[in-house]
N, C-alpha and C positions, 0 to 999 in steps of 0.2 A: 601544132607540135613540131619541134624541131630535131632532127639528129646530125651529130657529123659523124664522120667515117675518115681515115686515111687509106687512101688505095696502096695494096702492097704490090699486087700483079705486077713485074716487067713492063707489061706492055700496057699497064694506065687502065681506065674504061676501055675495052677494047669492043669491037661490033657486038661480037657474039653475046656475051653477057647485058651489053645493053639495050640488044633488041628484049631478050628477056626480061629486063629490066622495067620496060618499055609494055612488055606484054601484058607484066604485073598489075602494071600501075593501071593500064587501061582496064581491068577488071572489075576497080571501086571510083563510082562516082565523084569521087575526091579531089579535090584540085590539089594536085601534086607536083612539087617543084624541085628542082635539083638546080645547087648553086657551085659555082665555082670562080673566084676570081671574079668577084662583085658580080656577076653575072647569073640572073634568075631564071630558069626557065621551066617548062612544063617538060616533067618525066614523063608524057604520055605520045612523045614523038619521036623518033629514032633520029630524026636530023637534029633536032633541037639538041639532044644530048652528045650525038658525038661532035655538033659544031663547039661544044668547048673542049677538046681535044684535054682530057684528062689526063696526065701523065701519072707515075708511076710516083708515091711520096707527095701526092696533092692530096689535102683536105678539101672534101665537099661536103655539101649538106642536105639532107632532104628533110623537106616542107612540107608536113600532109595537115590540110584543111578541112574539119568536118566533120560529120561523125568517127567511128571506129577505128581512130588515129593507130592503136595497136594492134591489130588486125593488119593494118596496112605496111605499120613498119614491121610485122612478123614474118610478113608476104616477103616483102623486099630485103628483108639483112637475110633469109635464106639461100635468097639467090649470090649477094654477095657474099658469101659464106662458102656454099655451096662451089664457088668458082673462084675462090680464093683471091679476090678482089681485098678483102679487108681483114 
């Protein structure tokens, strides 16, 4: 299952939210991906997600594979919600 998001935050993906982010995703055995700018990677590593330097008005996407897709995306649009990401 897939979703996109447009980031509103100023300052893009920024650490704080994506260590959280990060923390999330490492909670469910899921293979979890965040894409930006043809670029796919696994949300379950804090380098991997700020190496795409997310700016502020980018569309990404998250990728969750596997069981309890909603559950996972419930987890994660909270935090981006929560920190006014999207």
């Amino acid at each position: 299952m897939r979703r996109e998001y447009i980031i509103i935050d100023e300052a893009g993906l920024h650490a704080r939210p994506a260590s959280l982010l990060v923390q999330a995703a490492g909670k469910f055995p899921n293979n979890i991906l965040i894409e930006y700018k043809d670029k796919k990677l696994t949300l379950k590593s804090i380098m991997a997600v700020m190496s795409l330097g997310v700016p502020q008005k980018a569309v990404i996407a998250i990728e969750v594979e596997g069981d309890n897709p909603l559950e996972v995306f419930a987890s994660l649009e909270k935090i981006l919600q929560e920190h006014n990401l999207v």
